[in-house]
C-alpha positions as CSV (number, residue, x, y, z in Angstrom):
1,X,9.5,-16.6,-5.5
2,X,6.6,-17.6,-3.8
3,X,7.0,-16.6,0.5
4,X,9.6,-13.9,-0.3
5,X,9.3,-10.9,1.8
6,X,10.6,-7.8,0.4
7,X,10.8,-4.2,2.8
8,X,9.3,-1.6,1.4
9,X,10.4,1.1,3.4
10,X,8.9,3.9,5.8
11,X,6.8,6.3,5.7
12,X,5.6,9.4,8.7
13,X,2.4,11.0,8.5
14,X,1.6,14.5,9.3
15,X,-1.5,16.4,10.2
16,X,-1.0,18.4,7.1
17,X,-0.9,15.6,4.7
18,X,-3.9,13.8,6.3
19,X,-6.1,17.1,6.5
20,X,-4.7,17.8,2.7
21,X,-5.4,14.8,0.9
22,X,-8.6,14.5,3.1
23,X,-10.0,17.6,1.8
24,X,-9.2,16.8,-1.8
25,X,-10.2,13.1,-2.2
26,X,-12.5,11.9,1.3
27,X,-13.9,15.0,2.9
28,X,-15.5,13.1,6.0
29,X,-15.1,15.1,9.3
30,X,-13.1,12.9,10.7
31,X,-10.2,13.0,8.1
32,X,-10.9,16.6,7.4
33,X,-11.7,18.5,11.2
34,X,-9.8,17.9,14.0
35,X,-12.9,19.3,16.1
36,X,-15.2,16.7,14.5
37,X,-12.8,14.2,14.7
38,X,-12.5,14.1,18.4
39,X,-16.0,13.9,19.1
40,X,-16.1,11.0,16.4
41,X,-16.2,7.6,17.3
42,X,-12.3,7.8,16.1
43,X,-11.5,10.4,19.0
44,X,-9.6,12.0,16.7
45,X,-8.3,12.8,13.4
46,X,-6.8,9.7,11.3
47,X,-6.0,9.3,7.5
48,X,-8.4,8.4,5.5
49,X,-7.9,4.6,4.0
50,X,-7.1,5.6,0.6
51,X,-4.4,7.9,1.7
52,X,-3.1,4.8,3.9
53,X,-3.3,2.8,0.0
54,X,-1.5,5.9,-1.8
55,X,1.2,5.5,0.6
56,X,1.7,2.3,0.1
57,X,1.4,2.3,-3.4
58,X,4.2,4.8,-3.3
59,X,6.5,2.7,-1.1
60,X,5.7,-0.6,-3.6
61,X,6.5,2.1,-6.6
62,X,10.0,3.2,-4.7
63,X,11.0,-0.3,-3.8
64,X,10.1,-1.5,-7.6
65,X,12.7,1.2,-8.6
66,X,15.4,0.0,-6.1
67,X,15.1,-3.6,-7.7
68,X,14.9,-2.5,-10.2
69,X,12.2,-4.3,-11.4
70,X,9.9,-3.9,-14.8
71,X,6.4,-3.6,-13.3
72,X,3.8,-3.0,-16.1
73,X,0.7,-2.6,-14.6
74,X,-2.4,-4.3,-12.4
75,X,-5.1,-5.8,-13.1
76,X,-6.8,-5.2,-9.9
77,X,-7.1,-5.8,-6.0
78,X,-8.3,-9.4,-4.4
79,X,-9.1,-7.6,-1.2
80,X,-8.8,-4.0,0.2
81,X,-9.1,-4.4,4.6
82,X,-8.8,-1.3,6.6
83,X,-7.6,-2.7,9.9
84,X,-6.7,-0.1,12.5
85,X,-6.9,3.9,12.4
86,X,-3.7,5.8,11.2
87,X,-3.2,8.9,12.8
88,X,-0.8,12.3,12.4
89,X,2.3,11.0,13.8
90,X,2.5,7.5,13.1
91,X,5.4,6.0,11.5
92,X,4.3,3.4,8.8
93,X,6.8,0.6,7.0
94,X,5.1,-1.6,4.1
95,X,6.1,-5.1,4.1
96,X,4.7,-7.3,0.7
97,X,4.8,-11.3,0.8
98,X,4.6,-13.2,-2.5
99,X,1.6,-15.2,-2.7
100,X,1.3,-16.9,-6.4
101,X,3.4,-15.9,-9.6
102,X,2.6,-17.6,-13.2
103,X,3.1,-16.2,-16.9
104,X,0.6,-15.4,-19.4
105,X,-0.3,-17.6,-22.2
106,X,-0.6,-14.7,-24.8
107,X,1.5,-11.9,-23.8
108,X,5.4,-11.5,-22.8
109,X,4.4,-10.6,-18.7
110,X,3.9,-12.7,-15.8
111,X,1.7,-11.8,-12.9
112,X,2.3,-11.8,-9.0
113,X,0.1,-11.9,-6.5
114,X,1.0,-10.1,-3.4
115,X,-0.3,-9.1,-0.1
116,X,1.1,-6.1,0.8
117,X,0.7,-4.8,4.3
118,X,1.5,-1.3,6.7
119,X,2.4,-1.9,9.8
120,X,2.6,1.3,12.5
121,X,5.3,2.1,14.9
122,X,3.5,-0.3,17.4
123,X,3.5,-3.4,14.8
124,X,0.0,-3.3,14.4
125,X,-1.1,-3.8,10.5
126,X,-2.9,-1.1,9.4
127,X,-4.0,-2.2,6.0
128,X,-3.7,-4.7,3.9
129,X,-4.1,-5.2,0.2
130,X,-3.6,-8.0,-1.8
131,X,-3.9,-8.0,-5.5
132,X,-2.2,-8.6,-8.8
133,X,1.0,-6.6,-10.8
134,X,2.1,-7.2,-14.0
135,X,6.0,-7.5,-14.4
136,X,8.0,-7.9,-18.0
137,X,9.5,-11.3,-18.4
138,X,13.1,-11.7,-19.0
139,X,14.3,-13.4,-22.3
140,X,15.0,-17.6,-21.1
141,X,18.6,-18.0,-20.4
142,X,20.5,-19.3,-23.8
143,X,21.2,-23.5,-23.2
């Protein structure tokens, strides 16, 4: 329904998995060196802004599961906005708002759009992301 807001649960971030998925997927010094990072315009380490999307991904994933909802997909992102630095330590809960739902014309699916945002321990969004997901449509109701 269109202005539901759904919890998506917590997350914490570590130094081991920023410096870990850093290394693997966005080896910039300031995700990936502590050293580096402090003399960095971040003053520090933080997680690099796809590991912030992965984690939400995750927590959308989990909370799909819980509601047991039939997601099928996306079609893509709207808009992708890195907004404030996450860093070891923080504590991150996604929160998702429905924007706009409507069914396809050819297939047995309807789409909802979504933003979907993380918000640190000081209620500060961190990112947000608002795109598209496919979800299986149940069978009408019998008259």
């Amino acid at each position: 329904m269109v202005g539901e807001v759904i919890d998506l649960g917590a997350c914490a971030i570590t130094e081991a998995d920023v410096l870990a998925f850093a290394r693997k997927y966005d080896p910039q010094p300031f995700h990936t060196d502590p050293e580096a990072a402090r003399r960095s315009l971040f003053g520090g380490l933080i997680a690099s802004g796809w590991h912030t999307c992965a984690l939400l991904m995750r927590l959308s994933v989990e909370a799909n599961h819980r509601e047991g909802a039939a997601a099928t997909g996306s079609p893509g992102l709207d808009s992708c906005r890195w907004l404030k630095p996450v860093r070891p330590g923080d504590v991150l809960t996604g929160r998702t708002e429905v924007l706009e739902t409507w069914p396809s014309r050819s297939k047995p699916i309807g789409f909802i759009r979504r933003r979907n945002d993380l918000i640190n321990q000081h209620g500060e969004v961190v990112v947000s992301v608002v795109g598209i997901t496919m979800y299986q449509r149940r069978p009408a109701a019998a008259a």
